[in-house]
N, C-alpha and C positions, 0 to 999 in steps of 0.2 A: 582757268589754270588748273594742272591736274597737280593732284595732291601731295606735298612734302612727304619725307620719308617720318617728319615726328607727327604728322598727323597722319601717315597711314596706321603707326604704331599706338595712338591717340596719345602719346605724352607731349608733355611740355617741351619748349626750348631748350631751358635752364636743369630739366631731370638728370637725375643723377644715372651710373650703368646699371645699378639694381634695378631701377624705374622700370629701363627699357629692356631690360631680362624678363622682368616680372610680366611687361605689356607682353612682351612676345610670348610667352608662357601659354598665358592666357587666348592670343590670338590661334597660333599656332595650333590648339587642341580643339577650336572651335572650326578649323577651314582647313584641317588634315582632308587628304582626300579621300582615305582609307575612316573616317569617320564623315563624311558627305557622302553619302549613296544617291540622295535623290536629285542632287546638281553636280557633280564630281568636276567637270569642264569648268566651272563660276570657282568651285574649292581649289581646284589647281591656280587658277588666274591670281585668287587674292594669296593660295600660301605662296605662291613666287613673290610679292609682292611683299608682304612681312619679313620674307628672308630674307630679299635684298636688304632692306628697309633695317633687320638688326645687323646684318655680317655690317652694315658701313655704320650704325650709332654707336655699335659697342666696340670697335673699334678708336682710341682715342685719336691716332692719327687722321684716319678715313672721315670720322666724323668734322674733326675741322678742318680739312679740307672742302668738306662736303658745304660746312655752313659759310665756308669764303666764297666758294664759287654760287652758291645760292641769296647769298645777300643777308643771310643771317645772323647777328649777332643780339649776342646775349649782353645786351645793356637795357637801361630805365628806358631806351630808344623805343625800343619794342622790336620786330624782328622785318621792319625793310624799310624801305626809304621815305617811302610818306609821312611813317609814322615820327621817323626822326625829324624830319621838316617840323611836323607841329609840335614839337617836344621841345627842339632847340629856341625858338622863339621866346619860352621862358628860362630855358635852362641858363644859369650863371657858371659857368666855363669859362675860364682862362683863355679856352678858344674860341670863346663866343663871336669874339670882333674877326677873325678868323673867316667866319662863315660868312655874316653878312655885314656888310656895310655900303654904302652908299654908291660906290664905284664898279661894285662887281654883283649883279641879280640874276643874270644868265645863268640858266639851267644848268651847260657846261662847266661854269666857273664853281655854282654848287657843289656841283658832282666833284671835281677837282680839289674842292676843300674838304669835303665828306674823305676824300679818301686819306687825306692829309692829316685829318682827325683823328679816323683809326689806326694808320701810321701810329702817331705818337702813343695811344694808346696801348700801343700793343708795345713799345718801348719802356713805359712806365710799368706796364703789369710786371706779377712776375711770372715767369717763364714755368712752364706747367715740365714736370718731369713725364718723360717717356716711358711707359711700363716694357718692358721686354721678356717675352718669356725666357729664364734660366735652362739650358739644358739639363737636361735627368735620364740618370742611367737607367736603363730597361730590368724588367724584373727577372731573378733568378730562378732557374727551372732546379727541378729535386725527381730523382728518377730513380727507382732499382733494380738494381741489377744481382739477376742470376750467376754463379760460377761456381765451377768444381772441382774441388781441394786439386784433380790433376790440372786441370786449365791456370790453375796458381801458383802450382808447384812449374810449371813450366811456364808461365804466361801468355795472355790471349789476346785475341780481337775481337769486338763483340759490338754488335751493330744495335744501336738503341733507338726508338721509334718517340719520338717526344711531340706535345702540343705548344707547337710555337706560334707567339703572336707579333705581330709586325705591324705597321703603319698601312693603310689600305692604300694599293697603287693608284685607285684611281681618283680621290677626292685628296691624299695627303694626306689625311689626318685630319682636314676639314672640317669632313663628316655631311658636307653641300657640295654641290654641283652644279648650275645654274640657275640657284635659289632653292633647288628642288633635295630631297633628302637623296643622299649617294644610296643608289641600289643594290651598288658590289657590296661594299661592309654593311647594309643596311640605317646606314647614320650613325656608326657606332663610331667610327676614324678608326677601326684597326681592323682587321681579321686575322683570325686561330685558325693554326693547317697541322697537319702529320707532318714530321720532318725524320728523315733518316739522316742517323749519323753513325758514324763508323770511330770508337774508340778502342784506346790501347788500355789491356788491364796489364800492370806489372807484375811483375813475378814475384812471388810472394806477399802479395798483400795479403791487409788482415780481414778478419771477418768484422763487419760493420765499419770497415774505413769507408772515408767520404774523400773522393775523387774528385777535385775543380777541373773543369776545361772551363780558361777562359775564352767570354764573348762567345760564347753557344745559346747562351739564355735568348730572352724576349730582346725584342728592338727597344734602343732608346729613343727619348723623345728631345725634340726643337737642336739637334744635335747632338744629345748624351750617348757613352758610350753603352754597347749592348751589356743584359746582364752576363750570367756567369752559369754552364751546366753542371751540377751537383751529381754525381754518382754516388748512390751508398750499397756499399759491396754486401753480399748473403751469401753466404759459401753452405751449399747445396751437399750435405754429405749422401754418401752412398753406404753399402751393406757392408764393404771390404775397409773403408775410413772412416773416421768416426772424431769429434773433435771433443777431448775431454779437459775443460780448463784452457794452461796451454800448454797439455801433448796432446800427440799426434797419436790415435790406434790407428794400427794398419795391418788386416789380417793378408799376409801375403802366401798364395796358392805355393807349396813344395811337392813335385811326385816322390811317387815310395822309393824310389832307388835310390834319391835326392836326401828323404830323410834316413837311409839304411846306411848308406855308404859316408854320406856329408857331401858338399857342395860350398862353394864360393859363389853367392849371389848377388845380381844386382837390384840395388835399393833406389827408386827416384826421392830425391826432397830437396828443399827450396833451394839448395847451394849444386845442387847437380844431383848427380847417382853415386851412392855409397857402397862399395862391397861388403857385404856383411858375409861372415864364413858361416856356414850349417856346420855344426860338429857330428859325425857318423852315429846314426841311433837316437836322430832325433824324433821327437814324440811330436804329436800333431796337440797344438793350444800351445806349444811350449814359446817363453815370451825371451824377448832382445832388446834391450835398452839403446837407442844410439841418440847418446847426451846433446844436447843445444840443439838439435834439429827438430824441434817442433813448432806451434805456434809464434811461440814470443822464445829472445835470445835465452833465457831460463830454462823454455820449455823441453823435452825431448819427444822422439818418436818411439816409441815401443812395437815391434815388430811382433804376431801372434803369428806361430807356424799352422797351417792348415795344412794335411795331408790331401791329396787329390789326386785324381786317378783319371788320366785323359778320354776323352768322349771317343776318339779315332785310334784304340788299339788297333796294329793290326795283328793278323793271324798268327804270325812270328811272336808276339808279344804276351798271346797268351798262352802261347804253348807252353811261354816259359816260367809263365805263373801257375799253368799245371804244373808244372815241375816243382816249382818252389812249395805249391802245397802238397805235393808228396813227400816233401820235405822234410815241412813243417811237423814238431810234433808237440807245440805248447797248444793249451788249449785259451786262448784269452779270454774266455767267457763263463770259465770254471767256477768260481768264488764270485762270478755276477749275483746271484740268488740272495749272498751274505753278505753281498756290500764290501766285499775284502778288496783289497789289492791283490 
């Protein structure tokens, strides 16, 4: 007769699932086949053999099924029919007269009250509770994300590259495959991938806000829902913006005619574009307050004029700045020496 699965495991009948966690522990590390080099063929053969052997005992269901259809039970009987034969002959049981008496000796009429036995026994026990694994929601990813004050001030798309883990397609979660460790996930039940995903940043967010997209996260598990993608925003200043508190600097480029003459300009920020007037004779650093348009509802933008002088004069352009310096007859760098105005 080839060997039960509690004696390929070497435990008892009666062992508990620690018991046959522990056996297999134990086996499993001894008849890997990645630790048998010099028989690997014989290490394959028995780790099939233990696996089977635990996926059906430590399962509560599998395993009693397994011991009904093998003839196994766990009473004083011992664990098959022989043994209960020479057992019952002293046992005092209510169903003693049951089994034998004078009218019925037949093997078949035996076997016919053995099952009649256990019947009732399984009536009187009491009824074993079924473990069920609870679904559990999958874990939450945390990611950061780059953005710049314009991509905020107008709002963006921004495609984010995350390590997502999921249930492995080909064992399920198992972590086995025909006794044998699953070699897509490597026995883990899950595998980690690069995922692209393409999010909306809103307009105006703040610097260090956390963004949810729900069910972006990791997979849940025995049916829980997926977690949750976590965004945490970093607003990436530049030379021209600059984030103080909550206002806004923002050096914005003016040409000289711009600041000689005056100008009506457009301002972008979080609520749209502002016209701000240049007043004629305006000085390059000189600063513009426009109230509540800064970070936070408090906050404001303060505009810095920057004079600047376009890269693409053309020829026209400078003739007329010859002109104007023949014009010219302040010297602005007179009283530079004494630090005067």
């Amino acid at each position: 007769m080839s060997q039960n699965f509690y004696d390929i495991l070497g435990v008892s009948v009666d062992c508990t699932v620690a018991d046959i966690k522990s056996a297999y522990r134990k086996l499993a590390r001894k008849y890997h086949p990645d630790l048998n080099k010099n028989n690997p063929e014989e290490a394959i053969k028995h780790f099939k053999e233990i696996s089977k052997a635990y996926e059906t005992l430590s399962d509560p269901k599998l395993r009693n099924q397994y011991d009904i259809i093998n003839g196994i039970f766990k009473t004083k009987f011992g664990t098959n029919f022989s043994e209960f034969e020479q057992e019952t002959k002293t046992y005092s049981s209510p169903y003693k007269k049951t089994f034998y008496n004078k009218k019925s000796d037949s093997k078949s009429d035996i076997k016919d009250r053995i099952n009649i036995f256990f019947e009732d026994l399984k009536k009187e026990a009491p009824k074993q509770k079924t473990s069920k694994k609870q679904p559990k929601k999958g874990s939450n990813i945390t990611v950061d994300v780059n953005v710049t004050l314009s991509q905020v001030l107008t709002g963006c798309e921004k495609t984010v590259n995350i390590m997502h883990t999921q249930s492995c397609p080909k064992c399920h979660g198992r972590k086995f495959i025909n006794g044998s460790l699953c070699k897509h996930c490597e026995g883990k039940g899950e595998i980690s991938e690069y995922k692209k995903i393409s999010v909306k940043i809103p307009k105006g967010v703040k610097n260090h806000a956390k963004l949810r997209i729900k069910g972006e996260g990791n997979d849940g598990h025995n049916g829980g829902e997926n977690g949750d993608l976590y965004l945490i925003i970093s607003i990436v200043e530049n030379s021209r913006i600059k984030i103080e508190g909550k206002n806004i600097i923002y050096h914005v480029p003016i040409s000289p005619f711009e600041a000689v003459l005056g100008a009506d300009i457009l301002i972008p920020t979080f609520d749209g574009n502002v016209l701000l007037k240049i007043p004629p004779r305006t000085g390059s650093g000189q600063k513009f307050r426009l109230s509540g348009l800064g970070c936070e509802k408090d906050g404001d933008m303060i505009i810095i004029t920057d004079i600047e002088i376009s890269k693409s004069l053309s020829d026209d352009e400078v003739k007329l700045y010859e002109k104007l310096k023949k014009l010219c007859k302040d010297n602005l760098r007179e009283n530079l020496l004494y630090g005067k105005d």
